[in-house]
C-alpha positions as CSV (number, residue, x, y, z in Angstrom):
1,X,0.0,0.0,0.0
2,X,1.7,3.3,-0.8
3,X,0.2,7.1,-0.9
4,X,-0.2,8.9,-4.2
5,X,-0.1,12.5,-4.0
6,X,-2.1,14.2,-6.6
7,X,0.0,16.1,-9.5
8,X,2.9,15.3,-11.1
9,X,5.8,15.8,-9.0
10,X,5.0,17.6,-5.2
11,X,8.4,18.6,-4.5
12,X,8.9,16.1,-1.6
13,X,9.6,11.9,-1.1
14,X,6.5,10.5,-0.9
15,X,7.7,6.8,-0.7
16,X,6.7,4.4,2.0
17,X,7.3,0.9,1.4
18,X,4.0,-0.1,3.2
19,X,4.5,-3.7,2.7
20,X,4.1,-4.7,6.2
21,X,0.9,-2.7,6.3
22,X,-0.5,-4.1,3.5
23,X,0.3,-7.4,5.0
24,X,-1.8,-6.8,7.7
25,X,-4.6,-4.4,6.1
26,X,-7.3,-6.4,7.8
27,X,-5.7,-6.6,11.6
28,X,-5.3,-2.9,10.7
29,X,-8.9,-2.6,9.5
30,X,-10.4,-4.0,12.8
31,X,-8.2,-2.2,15.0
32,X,-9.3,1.2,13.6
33,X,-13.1,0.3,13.5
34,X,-12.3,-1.2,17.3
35,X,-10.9,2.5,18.2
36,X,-13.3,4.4,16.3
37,X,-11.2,5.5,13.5
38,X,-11.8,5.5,9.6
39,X,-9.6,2.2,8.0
40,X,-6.8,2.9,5.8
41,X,-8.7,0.9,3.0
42,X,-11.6,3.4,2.9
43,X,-8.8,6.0,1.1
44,X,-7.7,3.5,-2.0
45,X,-8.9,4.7,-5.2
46,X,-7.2,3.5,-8.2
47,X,-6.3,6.0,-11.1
48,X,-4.8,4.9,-14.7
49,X,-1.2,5.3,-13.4
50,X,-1.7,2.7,-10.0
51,X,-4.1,-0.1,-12.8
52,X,-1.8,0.5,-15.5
53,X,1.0,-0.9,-13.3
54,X,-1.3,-3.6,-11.6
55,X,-2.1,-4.8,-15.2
56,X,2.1,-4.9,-15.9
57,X,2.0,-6.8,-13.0
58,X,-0.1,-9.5,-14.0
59,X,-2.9,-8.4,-11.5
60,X,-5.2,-6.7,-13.5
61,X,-7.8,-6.4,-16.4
62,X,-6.9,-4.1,-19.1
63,X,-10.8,-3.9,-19.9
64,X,-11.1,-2.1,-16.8
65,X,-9.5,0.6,-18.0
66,X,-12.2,1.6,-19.9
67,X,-14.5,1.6,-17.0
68,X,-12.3,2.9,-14.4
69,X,-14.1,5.6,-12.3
70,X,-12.5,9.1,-11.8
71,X,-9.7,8.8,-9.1
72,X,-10.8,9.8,-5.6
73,X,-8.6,12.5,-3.6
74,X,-9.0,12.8,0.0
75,X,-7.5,16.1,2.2
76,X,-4.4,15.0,4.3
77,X,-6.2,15.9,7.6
78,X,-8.4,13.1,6.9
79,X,-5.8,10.2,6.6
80,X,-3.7,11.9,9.4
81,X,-6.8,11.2,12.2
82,X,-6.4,8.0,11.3
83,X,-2.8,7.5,11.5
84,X,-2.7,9.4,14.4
85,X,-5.3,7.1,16.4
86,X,-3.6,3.8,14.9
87,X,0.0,5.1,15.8
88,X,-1.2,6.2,19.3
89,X,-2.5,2.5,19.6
90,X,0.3,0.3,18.5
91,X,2.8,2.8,20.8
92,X,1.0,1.7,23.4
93,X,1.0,-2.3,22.4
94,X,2.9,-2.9,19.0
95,X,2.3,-7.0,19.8
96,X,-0.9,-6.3,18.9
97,X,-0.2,-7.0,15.6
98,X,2.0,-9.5,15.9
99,X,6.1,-10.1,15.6
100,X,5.4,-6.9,12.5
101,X,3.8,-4.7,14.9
102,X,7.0,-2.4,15.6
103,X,7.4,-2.3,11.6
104,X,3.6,-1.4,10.8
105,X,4.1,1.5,13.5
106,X,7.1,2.1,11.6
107,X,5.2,2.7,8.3
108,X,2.2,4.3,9.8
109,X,4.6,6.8,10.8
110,X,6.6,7.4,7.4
111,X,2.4,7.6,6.5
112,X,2.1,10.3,8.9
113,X,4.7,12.5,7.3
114,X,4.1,12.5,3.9
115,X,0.6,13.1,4.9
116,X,1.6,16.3,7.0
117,X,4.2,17.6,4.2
118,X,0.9,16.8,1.8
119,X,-1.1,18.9,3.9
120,X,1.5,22.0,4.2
121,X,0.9,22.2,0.4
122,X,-2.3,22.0,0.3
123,X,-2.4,18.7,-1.9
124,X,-4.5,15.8,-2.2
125,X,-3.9,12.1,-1.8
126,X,-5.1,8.3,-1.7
127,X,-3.7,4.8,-1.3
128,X,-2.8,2.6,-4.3
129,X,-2.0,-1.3,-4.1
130,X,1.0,-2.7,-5.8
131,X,0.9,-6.4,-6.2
132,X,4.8,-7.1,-6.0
């Protein structure tokens, strides 16, 4: 799971491996709904860029394409509440999650400052799914 910033280039690193938290999307998923918080998965939207390179992956349809839906953009305060609320609750038990929990906190907080730096400039962003 990574965060696509809307535009071109926005003048910052906006890479996150997110691998550990897409390997536990659904632990993630409960917790937030358990602690009142919007899940991650509620901001994927996929645009021609993130399907394009599902479908060079081998994990996509190149029909869809054609039917793909306009990409969804959501303000950076609205991802940072929720990895705020899931940062503040793996600090206080990372084994929540496992032997990965001290690496999802990791990401969430890699999450949390791309978001922030998205937010200074006033820029909008979602998650995309690599396959690999």
């Amino acid at each position: 799971m990574y965060i696509v910033v809307e535009g071109e280039d926005p003048g910052y690193n906006i890479f996150v491996n997110g691998r550990a938290l897409a390997r536990h999307e659904d632990a993630l998923e409960k917790l937030a709904l358990r602690i009142g918080a919007r899940p991650l998965i509620e901001f994927f939207s996929a645009d021609e860029n993130s399907l394009a390179l599902l479908i060079e992956e081998g994990a996509g349809n190149q029909d869809l394409m054609r039917k793909l839906p306009p990409p969804q953009w959501y303000h950076p305060t609205e991802g940072l509440s929720t990895v705020t609320a899931l940062v503040e609750e793996l600090e206080r038990d990372p084994q929540q999650l496992g032997s990965e929990g001290r690496t999802v906190l990791e990401e969430l907080r890699e999450y949390s400052e791309v978001l922030a730096k998205t937010e200074l400039r006033g820029l909008r962003w979602h998650l995309a799914v690599s396959w690999r």
